[in-house]
C-alpha positions as CSV (number, residue, x, y, z in Angstrom):
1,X,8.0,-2.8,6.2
2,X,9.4,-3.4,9.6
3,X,6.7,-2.7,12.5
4,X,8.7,-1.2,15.3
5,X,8.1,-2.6,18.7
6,X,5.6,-1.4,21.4
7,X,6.5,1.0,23.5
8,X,4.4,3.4,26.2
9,X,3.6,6.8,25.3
10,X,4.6,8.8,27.8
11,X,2.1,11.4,29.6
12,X,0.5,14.1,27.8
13,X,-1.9,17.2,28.3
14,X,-5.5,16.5,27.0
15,X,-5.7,18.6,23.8
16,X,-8.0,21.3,23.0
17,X,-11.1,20.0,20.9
18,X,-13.3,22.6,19.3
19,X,-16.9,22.2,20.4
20,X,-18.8,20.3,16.8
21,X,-20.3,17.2,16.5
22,X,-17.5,15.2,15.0
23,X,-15.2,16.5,18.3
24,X,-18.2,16.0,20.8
25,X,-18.3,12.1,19.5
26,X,-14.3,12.1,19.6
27,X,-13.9,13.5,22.9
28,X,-17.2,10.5,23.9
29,X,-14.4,7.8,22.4
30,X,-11.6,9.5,24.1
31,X,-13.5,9.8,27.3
32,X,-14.4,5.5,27.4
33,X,-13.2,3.2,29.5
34,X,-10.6,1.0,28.8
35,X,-13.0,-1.8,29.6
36,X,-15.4,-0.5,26.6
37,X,-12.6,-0.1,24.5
38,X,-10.4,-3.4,24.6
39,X,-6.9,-4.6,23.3
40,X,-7.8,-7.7,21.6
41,X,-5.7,-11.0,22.5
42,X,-5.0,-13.2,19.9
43,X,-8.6,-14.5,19.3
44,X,-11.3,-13.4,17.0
45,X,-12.8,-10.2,18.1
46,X,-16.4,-10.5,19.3
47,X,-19.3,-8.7,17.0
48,X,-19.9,-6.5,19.9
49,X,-16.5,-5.8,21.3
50,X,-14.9,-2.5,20.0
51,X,-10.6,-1.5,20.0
52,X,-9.1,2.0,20.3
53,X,-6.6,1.7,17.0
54,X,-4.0,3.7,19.4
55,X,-4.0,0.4,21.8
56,X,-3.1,-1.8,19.1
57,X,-1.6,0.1,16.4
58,X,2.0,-0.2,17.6
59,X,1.9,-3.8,18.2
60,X,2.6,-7.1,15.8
61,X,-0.6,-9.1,16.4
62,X,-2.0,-7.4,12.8
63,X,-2.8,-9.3,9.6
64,X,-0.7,-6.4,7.5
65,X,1.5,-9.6,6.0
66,X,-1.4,-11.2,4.9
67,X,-3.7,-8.4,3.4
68,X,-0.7,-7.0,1.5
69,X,-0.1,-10.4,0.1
70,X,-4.1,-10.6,-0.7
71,X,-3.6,-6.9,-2.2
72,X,-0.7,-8.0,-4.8
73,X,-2.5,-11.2,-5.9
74,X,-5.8,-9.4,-6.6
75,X,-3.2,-7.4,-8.8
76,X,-2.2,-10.6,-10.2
77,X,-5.4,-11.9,-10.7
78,X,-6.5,-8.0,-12.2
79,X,-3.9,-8.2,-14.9
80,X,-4.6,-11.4,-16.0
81,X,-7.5,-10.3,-18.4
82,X,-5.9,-7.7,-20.2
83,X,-2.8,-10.0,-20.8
84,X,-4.4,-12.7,-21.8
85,X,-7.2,-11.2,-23.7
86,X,-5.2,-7.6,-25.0
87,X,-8.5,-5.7,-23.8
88,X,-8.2,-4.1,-20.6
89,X,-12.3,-3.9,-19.9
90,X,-12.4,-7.2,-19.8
91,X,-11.4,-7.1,-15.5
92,X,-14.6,-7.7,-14.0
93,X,-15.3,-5.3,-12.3
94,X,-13.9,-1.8,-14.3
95,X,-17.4,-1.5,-16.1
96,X,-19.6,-1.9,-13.5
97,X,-17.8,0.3,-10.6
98,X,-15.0,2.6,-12.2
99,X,-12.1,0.4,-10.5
100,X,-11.0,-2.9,-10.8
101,X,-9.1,-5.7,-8.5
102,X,-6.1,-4.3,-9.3
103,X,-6.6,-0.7,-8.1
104,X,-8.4,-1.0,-5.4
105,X,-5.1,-3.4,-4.4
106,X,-2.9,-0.5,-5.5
107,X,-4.7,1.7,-3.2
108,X,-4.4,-0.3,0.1
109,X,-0.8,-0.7,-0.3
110,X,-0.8,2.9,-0.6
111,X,-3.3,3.5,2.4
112,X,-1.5,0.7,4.6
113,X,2.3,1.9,3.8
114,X,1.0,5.7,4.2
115,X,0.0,4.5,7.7
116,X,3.1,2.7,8.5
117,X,5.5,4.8,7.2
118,X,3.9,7.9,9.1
119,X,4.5,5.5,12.2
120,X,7.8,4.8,11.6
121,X,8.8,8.6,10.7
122,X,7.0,9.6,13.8
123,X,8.5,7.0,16.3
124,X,12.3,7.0,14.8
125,X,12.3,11.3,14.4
126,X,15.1,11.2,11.9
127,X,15.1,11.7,8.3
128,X,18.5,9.5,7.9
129,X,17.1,6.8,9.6
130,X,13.7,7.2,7.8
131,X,15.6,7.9,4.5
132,X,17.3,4.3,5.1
133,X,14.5,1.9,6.2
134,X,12.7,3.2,3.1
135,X,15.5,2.7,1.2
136,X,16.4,-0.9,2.1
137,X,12.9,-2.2,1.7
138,X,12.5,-0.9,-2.0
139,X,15.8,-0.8,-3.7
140,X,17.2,-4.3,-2.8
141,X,14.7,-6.5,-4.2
142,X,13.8,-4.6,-7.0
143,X,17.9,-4.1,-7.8
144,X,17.5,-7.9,-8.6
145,X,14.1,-8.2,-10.3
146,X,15.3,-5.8,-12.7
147,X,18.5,-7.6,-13.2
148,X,17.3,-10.7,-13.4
149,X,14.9,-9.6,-15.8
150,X,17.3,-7.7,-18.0
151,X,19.9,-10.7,-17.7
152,X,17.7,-13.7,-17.6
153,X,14.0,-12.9,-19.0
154,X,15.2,-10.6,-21.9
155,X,18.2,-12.9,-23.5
156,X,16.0,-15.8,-23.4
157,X,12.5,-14.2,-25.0
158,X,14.1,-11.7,-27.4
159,X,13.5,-12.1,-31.1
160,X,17.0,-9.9,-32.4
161,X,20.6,-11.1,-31.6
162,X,22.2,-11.1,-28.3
163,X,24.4,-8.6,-29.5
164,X,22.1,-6.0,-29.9
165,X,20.1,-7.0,-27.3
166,X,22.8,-5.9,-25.0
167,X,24.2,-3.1,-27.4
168,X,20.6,-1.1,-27.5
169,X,19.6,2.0,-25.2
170,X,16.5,0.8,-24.9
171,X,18.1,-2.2,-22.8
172,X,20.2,0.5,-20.7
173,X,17.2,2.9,-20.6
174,X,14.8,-0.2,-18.8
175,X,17.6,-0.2,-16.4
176,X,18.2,2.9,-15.5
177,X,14.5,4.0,-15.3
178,X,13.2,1.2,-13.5
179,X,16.1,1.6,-10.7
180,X,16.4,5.1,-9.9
181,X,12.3,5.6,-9.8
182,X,13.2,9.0,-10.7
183,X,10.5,10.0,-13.1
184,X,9.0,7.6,-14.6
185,X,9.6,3.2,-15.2
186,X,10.0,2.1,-18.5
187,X,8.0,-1.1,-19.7
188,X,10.3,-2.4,-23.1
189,X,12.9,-4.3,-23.6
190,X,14.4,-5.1,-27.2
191,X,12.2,-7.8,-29.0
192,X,11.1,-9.1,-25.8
193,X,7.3,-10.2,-25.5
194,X,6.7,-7.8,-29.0
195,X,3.8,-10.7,-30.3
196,X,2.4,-10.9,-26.6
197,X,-1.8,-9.8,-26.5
198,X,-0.5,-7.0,-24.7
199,X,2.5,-6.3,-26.7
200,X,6.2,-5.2,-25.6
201,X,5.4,-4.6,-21.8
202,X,7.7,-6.1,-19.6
203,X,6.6,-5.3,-16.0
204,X,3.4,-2.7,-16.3
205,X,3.2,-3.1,-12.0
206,X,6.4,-1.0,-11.6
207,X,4.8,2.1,-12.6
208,X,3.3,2.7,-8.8
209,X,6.6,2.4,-7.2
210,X,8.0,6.1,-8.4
211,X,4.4,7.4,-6.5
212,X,5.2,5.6,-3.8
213,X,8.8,7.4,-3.3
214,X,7.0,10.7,-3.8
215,X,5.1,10.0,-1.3
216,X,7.8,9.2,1.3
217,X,9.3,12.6,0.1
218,X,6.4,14.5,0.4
219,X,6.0,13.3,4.3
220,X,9.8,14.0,5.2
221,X,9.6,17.5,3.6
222,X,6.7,18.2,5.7
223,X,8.3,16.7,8.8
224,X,11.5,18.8,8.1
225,X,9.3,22.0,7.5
226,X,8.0,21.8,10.7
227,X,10.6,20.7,13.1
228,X,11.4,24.2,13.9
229,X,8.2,24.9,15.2
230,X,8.8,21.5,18.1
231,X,5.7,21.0,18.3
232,X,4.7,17.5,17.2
233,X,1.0,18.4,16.9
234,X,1.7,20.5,14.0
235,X,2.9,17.3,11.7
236,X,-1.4,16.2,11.9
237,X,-2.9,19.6,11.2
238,X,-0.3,20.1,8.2
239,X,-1.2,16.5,6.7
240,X,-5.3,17.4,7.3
241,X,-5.0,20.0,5.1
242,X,-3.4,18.3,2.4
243,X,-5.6,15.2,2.9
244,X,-8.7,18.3,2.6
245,X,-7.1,19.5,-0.6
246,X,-6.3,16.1,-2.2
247,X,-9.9,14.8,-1.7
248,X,-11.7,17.7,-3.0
249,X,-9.3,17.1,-6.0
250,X,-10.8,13.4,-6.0
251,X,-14.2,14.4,-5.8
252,X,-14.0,17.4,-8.3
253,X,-12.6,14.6,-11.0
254,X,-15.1,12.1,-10.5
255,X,-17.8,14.7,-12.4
256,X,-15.5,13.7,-15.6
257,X,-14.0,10.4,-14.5
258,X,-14.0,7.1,-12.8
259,X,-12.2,6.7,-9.7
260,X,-9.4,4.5,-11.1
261,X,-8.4,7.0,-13.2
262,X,-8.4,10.2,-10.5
263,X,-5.2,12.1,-10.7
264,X,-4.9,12.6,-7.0
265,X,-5.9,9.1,-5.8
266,X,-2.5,7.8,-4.9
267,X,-1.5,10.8,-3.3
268,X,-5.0,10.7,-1.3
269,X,-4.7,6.8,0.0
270,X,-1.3,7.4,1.1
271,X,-2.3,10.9,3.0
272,X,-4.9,8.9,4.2
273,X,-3.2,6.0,5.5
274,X,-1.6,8.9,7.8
275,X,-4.4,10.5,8.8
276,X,-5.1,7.3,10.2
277,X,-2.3,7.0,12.1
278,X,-1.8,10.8,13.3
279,X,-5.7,10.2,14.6
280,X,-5.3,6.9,16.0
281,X,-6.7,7.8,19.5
282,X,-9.7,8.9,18.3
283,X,-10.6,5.7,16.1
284,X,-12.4,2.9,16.9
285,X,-12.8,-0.4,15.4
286,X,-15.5,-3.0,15.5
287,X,-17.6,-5.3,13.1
288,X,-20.6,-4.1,13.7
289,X,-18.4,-0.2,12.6
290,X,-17.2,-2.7,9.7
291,X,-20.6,-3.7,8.8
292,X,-22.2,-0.3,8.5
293,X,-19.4,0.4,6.2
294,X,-20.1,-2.3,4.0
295,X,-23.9,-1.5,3.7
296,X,-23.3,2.2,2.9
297,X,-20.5,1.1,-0.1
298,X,-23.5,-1.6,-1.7
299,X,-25.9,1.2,-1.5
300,X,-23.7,3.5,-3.3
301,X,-22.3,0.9,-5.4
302,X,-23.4,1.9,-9.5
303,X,-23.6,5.2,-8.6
304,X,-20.8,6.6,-10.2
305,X,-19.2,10.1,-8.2
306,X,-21.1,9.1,-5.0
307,X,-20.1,5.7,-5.4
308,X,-16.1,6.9,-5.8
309,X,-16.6,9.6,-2.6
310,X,-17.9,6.5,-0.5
311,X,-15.2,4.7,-1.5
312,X,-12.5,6.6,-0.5
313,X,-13.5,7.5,2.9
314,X,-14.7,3.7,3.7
315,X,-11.8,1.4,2.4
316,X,-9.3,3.1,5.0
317,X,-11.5,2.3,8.1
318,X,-12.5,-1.4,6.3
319,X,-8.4,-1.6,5.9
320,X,-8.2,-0.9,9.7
321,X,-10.6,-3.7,10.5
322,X,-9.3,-6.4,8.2
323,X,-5.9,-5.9,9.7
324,X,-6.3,-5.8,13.5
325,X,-10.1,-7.3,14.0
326,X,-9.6,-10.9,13.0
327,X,-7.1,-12.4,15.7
328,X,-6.6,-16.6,16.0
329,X,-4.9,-18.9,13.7
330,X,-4.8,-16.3,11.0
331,X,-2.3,-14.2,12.5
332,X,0.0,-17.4,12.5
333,X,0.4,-16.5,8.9
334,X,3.0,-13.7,10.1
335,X,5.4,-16.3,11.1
336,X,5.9,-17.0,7.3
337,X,6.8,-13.6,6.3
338,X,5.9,-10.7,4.2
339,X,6.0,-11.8,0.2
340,X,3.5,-9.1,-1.1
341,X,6.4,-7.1,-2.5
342,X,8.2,-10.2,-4.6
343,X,4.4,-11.0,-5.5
344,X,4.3,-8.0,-6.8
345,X,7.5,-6.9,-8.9
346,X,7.8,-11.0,-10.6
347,X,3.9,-11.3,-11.1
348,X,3.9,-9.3,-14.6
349,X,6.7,-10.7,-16.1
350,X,6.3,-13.9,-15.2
351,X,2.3,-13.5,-16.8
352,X,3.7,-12.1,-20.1
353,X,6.6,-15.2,-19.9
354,X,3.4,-17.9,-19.7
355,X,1.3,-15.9,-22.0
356,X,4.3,-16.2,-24.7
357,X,4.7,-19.7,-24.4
358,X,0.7,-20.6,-24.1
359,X,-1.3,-18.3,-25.9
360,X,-4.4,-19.8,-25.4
361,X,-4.0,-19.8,-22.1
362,X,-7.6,-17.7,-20.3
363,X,-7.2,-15.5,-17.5
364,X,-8.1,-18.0,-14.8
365,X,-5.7,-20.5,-16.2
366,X,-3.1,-17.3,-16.4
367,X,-4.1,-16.7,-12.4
368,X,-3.4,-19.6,-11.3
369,X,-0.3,-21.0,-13.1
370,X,1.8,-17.5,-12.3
371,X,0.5,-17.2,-8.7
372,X,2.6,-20.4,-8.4
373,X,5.2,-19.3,-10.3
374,X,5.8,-15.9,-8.7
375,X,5.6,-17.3,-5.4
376,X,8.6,-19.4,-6.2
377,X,10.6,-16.2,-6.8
378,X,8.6,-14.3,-3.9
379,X,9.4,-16.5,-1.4
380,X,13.7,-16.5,-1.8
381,X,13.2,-12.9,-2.4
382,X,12.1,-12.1,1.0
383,X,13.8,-14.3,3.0
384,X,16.9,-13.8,1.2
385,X,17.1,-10.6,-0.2
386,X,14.3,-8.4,1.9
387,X,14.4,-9.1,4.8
388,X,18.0,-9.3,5.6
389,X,18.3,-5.5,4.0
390,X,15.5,-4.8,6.3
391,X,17.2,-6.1,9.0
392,X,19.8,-3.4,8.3
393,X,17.9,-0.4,8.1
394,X,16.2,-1.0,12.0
395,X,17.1,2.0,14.4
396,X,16.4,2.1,17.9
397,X,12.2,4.0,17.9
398,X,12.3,7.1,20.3
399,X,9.8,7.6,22.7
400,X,7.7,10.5,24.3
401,X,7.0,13.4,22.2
402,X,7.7,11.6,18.9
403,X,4.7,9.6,19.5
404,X,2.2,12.4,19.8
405,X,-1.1,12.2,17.9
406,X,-3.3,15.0,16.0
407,X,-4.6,17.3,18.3
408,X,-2.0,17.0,21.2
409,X,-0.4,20.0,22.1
């Protein structure tokens, strides 16, 4: 995704804030200085120095590139095990807290693209041009993952002739599924990866990109809902509620469940993510905030439902932190691009390729040799394919009353 460019808010009335404890601390944050609450220049941020995410949240100095790309290799890494092994509880960490690598990755893509999407549907106010930028950063690159893998991967791993290869539904049906994101993905192609530990599945990431396009759906529908009404306040209360609903759904599994396996918990991050955004004046980010978040998740940690509430209300503000508190040399790592999303789609078909030619290969082994692999089709896929669709999907932002946050009249 395509941060759009800074641009000044223009002046607004101060919002009516009922009188609790929560508003009398965000009225206190509203109320600082703007020498208490800094922008950060591009240094590390000091232990003791706090930022206002709306003074930094529509700028490019953010680490977004390079925690996205951290999120799809911990997927990476997270599949490795059951590949390798055929036993999914062998990830470290699905016994002992209820997620694992992989899903908590899953979730800050969704929490960092419900965030940035909200932005951008916000800032742009139109559902075309919203329609389009989401369109151009999903479809193009996985248009040719899929083809290469139905063209490439499949002829040269399947076990029954070419003939049939091509000739079987089940080789349309993988196409079909996997680009329209309509219902649901499909994972098998004819004789293709059939002996593998973890037989017959093709690419098991794609599964999360159909709840992604929900998601986007769900946000323009309530945009569009409430246009009528002009007032731009009205898109943050609607999306409150729903976050209120989704997480009582959360919490009302985990009696039952672990958190990975949650119905809601897509939906949640992503609602989440713009929550963030819609309250981004009344948010504040520091390490000392980050540090207090940290203690309270290792106090809860082992403690099954409290564990999984804690969890969802503290990985959005520790997101917040990783991307826009560490400033220096790390935020050089922007000028290479964004290759989270190739990570992502090659990683699992490029694991089950290596795990068909080298069995015995162990998860760490796995890890490491398709990290280098995927990056080799990551990298061309962004700067060839990605970012030039990107590139045509950018409309003009519009300023003043599209950039209104919760609780603005």
């Amino acid at each position: 995704m395509t941060l759009p460019g800074s641009r000044p808010e223009a002046p607004r009335r101060a919002p009516f804030v009922a009188s609790t404890p929560f508003a009398e601390a965000s009225s206190i944050i509203r109320a600082m200085p703007r020498a208490a609450v800094q922008t950060p220049a591009n240094r590390p941020m000091p232990f003791h120095q706090m930022i206002r995410l709306s003074d930094v949240v529509h700028g490019r100095n953010n680490n977004f590139h390079l925690l996205r790309l951290i999120a799809a290799s911990a997927v990476l890494f997270s599949h490795s095990f059951p590949l390798a092994t055929g036993d999914k509880h062998t990830e470290p960490l699905r016994a002992a807290y209820g997620c694992t690598f992989g899903s908590i990755a899953v979730d800050l893509f969704f929490l960092i693209s419900g965030m940035l999407v909200t932005m951008s549907l916000v800032r742009r106010s139109s559902a075309v041009d919203f329609a389009k930028a989401r369109f151009f950063r999903i479809w193009p690159g996985l248009i040719v993952a899929v083809l290469l893998t139905v063209l490439v991967l499949g002829p040269v791993f399947t076990t029954v002739p070419l003939s049939t290869y091509f000739t079987d539904r089940a080789t349309a049906r993988y196409v079909y599924l996997n680009l329209s994101l309509f219902k649901a993905v499909d994972y098998v192609l004819p004789g293709v990866f059939a002996t593998n530990a973890w037989p017959s599945a093709i690419n098991g990431s794609l599964w999360t990109l159909p709840w992604e396009v929900r998601c986007y759906v769900a946000l323009l529908a309530i945009w569009l809902l409430l246009q009528p009404l002009k007032r731009p306040a009205s898109l943050g209360w609607a999306v409150a509620c729903v976050w209120v609903a989704l997480f009582a759904s959360v919490a009302w599994s985990l009696r039952t469940m672990i958190i990975e396996d949650a119905p809601a918990r897509l939906w949640l991050m992503f609602c989440s993510g713009a929550m963030l955004y819609l309250l981004r004046d009344r948010i504040v980010l520091s390490w000392a905030g980050l540090l207090a978040v940290v203690v309270v998740v290792a106090l809860a940690a082992g403690h099954g439902m409290a564990f999984g509430i804690v969890y969802c209300l503290a990985l959005p503000y520790a997101m917040l932190c990783a991307a826009y508190l560490p400033g220096g040399p790390i935020l050089q790592y922007n000028r290479l691009g964004d290759y989270s999303y190739g990570v992502y789609i090659y990683a699992y078909p490029v694991q089950q390729s290596l795990v068909h030619l080298w069995p015995t290969l162990g998860p760490i082994g796995l890890f490491g040799a398709a990290m280098v692999f995927t990056l080799l089709l990551a990298v061309p896929s962004w700067h060839f394919i990605e970012k030039p669709a990107t590139g045509l999907a950018r409309a003009r932002p519009k300023p003043a009353l599209a950039a209104t946050s919760l609780g603005d009249s």
